[in-house]
C-alpha positions as CSV (number, residue, x, y, z in Angstrom):
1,X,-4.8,-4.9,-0.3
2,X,-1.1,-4.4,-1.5
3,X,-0.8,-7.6,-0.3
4,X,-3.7,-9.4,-2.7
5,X,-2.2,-7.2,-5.9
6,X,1.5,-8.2,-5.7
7,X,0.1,-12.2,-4.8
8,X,-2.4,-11.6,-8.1
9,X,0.8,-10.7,-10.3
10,X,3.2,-13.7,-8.5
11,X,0.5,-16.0,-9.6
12,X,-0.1,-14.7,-13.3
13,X,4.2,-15.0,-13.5
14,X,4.1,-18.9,-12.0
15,X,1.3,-19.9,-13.9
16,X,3.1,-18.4,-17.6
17,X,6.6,-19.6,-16.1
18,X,4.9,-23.1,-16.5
19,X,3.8,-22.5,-20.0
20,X,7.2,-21.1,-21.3
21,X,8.9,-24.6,-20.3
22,X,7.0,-26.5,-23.1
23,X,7.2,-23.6,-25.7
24,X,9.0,-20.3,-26.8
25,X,7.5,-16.9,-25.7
26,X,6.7,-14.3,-28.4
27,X,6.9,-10.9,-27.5
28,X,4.8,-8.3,-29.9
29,X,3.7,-4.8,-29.3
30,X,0.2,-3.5,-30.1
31,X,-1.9,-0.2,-29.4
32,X,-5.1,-0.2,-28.0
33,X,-7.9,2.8,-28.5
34,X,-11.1,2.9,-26.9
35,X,-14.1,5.3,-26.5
36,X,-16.8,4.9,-23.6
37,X,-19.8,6.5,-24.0
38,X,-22.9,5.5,-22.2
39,X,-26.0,7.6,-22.1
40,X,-27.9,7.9,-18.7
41,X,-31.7,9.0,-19.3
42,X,-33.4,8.5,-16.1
43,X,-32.3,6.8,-12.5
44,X,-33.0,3.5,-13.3
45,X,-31.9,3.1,-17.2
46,X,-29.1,3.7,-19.6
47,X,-28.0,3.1,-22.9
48,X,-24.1,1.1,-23.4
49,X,-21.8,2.2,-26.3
50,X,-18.1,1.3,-26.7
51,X,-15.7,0.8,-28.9
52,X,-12.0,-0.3,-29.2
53,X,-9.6,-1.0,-31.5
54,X,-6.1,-2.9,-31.8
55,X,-4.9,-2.7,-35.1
56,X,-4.2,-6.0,-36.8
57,X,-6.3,-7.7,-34.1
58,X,-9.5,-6.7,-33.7
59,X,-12.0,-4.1,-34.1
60,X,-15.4,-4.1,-31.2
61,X,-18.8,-2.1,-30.9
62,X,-20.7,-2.8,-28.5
63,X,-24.3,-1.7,-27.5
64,X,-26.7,-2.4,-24.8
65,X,-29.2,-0.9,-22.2
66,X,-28.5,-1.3,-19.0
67,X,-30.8,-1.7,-15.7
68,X,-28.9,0.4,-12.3
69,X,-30.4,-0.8,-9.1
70,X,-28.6,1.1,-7.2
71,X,-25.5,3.4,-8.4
72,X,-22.9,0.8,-7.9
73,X,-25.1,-2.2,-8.8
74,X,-26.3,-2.7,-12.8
75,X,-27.1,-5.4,-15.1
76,X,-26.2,-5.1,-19.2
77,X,-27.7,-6.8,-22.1
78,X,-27.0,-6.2,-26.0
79,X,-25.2,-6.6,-29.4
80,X,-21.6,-6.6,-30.2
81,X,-20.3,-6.3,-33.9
82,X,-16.4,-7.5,-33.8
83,X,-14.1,-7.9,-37.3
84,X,-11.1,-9.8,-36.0
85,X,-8.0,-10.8,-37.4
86,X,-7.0,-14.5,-38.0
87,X,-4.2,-17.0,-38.3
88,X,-3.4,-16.9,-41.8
89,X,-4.0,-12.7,-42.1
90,X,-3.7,-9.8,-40.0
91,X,-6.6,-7.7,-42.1
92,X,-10.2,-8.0,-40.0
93,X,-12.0,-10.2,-41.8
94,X,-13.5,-12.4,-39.6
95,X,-17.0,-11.4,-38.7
96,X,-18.0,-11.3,-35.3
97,X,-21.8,-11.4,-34.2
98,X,-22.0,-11.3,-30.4
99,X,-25.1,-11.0,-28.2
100,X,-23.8,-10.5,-24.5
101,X,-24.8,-9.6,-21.4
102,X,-23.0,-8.6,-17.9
103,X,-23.5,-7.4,-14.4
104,X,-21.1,-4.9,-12.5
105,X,-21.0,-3.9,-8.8
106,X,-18.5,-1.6,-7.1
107,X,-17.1,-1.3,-3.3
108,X,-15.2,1.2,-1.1
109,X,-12.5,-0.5,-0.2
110,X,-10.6,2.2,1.5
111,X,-10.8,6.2,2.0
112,X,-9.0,6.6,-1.5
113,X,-9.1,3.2,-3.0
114,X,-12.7,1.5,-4.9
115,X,-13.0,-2.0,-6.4
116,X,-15.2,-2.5,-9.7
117,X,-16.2,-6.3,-10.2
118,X,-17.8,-7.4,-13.7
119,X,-18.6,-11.0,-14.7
120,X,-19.6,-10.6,-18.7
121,X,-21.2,-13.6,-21.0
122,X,-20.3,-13.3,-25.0
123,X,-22.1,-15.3,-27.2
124,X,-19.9,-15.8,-30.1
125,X,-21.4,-16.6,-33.7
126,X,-17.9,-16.2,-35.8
127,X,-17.2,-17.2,-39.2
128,X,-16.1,-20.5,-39.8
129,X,-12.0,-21.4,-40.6
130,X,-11.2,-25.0,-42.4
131,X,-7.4,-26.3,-42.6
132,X,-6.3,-23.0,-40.9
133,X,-6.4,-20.6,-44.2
134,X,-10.3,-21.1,-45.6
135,X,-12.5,-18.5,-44.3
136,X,-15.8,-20.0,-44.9
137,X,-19.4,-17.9,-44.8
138,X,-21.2,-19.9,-42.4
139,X,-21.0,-19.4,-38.9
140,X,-19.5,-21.3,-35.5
141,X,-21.3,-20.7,-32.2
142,X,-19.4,-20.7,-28.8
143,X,-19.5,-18.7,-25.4
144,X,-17.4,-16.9,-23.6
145,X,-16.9,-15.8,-19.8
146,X,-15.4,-13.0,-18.5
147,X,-13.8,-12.0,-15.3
148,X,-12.7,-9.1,-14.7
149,X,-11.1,-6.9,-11.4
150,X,-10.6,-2.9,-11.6
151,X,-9.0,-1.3,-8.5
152,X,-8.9,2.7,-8.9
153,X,-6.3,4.2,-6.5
154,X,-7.1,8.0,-6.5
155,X,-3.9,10.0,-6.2
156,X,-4.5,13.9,-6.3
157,X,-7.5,15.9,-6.2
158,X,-6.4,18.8,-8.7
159,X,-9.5,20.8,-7.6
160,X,-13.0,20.2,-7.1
161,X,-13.9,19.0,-10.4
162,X,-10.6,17.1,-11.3
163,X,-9.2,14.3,-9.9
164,X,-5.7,12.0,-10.9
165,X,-6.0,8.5,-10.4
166,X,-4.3,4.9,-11.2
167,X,-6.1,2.3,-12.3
168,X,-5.3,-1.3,-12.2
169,X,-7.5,-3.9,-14.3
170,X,-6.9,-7.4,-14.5
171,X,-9.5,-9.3,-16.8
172,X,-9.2,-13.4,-17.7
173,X,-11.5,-14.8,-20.1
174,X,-12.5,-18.8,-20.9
175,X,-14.0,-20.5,-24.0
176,X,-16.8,-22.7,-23.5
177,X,-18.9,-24.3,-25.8
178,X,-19.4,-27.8,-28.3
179,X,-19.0,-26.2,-31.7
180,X,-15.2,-25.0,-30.5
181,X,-12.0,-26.7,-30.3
182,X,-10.0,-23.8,-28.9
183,X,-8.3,-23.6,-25.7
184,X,-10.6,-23.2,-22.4
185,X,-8.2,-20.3,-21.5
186,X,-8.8,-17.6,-24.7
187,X,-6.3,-14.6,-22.8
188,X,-5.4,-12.8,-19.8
189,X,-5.7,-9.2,-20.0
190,X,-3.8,-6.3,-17.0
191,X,-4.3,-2.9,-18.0
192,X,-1.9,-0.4,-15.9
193,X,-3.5,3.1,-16.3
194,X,-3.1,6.8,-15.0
195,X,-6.5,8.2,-15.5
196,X,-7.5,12.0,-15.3
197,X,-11.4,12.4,-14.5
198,X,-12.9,16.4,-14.8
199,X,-17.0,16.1,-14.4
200,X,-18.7,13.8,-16.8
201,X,-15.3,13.2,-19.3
202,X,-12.2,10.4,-18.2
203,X,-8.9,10.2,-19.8
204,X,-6.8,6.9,-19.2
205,X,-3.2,6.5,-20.6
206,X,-1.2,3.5,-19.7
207,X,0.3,0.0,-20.7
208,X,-1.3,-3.4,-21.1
209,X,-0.3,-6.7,-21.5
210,X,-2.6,-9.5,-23.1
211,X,-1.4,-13.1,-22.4
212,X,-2.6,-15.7,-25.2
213,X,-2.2,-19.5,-25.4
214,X,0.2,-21.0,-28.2
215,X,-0.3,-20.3,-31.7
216,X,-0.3,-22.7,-34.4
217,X,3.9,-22.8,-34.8
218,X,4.2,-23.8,-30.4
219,X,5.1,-20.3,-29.2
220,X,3.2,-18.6,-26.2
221,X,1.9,-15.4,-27.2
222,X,2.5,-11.7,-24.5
223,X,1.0,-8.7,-26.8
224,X,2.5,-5.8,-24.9
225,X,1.1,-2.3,-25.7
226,X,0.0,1.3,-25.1
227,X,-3.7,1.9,-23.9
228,X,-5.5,5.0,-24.7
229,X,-9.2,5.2,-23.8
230,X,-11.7,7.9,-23.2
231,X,-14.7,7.7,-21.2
232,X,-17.6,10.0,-21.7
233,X,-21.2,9.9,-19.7
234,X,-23.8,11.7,-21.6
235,X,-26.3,12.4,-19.0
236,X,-29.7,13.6,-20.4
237,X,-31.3,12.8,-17.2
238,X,-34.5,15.1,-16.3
239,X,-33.6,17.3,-13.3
């Protein structure tokens, strides 16, 4: 296990190392808020809600119902609204309209230690930018795929309710589609976060860094930051 981590991080550094030989490496800082909040209503069915923000980036709500087959196997399909940023301003003002759809399963991987794997599809219908600065009305299509890897390492078991844990998430995500001419490789997201988890309610505090391509003047892009997200189940099931 420790093992796969440290070889995951020693590839993400070669593989950037390569980049940063052609071009310069800009460093920013960003913050990054987030609130989780499905609904469970029965065994079989819930409802997806989430949103996140990164100021000067991008803005995301995202909705969906979701089919559990069993409790660590589900399948999600819905609607994502997402003002973004763009080249030429850091305002969200590029519309986002995004139909998507993903499937999660989760493992036991040891006594303390359980793996979350999500594959996610975005369908990406985004408003159109000529010459770099001319945000048009009309609408591009292009998809997206998303993989991504959560290990959560629990730590101390504050009493029966609450638990501290560390979480480790490590997300990459490719363009594909004929009406784009970006990069295949859109970013590489790795969240490290110290969680607090009491009942239905989870607090998660930590740093990311997201890893973009170049930018229009040559320079490769890391976006470090502080994460802040809260996850709430609302459980409405009948007992």
């Amino acid at each position: 296990m420790v093992r796969y981590l440290v070889g995951m991080l020693v590839g993400l550094g070669v593989c950037f190392s390569a980049k940063t030989t052609i071009a310069q490496t800009q460093h920013d800082f960003e913050l990054w808020g987030g609130i989780i909040a499905p609904i469970r209503f029965s065994k079989r069915l819930s409802i997806w809600n989430d949103a996140h923000f990164v100021p000067q980036a991008f803005f995301a709500t995202r909705h969906g119902l979701t089919y559990h087959f069993t409790e660590r196997l589900s399948i999600t399909g819905g609607y994502a609204w997402v003002p973004t940023a763009t080249s030429f301003s850091s305002k969200l003002i590029r519309n986002e309209h995004r139909p998507w759809g993903q499937i999660e399963c989760e493992f036991n991987l040891f006594r303390k230690v359980t793996y979350r794997l999500r594959f996610r599809y975005d369908g990406r219908f985004r408003n159109r930018i000529e010459d770099l600065t001319v945000l048009n009305d009309d609408y591009l299509f292009y998809s997206r795929l998303r993989l991504m890897h959560n290990f959560r390492f629990r730590l101390i078991e504050l009493n029966p309710e609450t638990q501290l844990h560390f979480n480790l998430l490590n997300e990459t995500l490719f363009n594909v589609g004929k009406q784009t001419d970006l990069p295949f490789f859109d970013q590489h997201r790795v969240f490290g976060l110290i969680g607090v988890t009491r009942n239905y309610t989870t607090i998660q505090f930590g740093y990311h860094l997201r890893i973009l391509p170049q930018n229009s003047a040559g320079f490769n892009r890391l976006n470090h930051g502080l994460t802040l997200w809260w996850i709430q189940l609302i459980n409405i099931q009948k007992r």
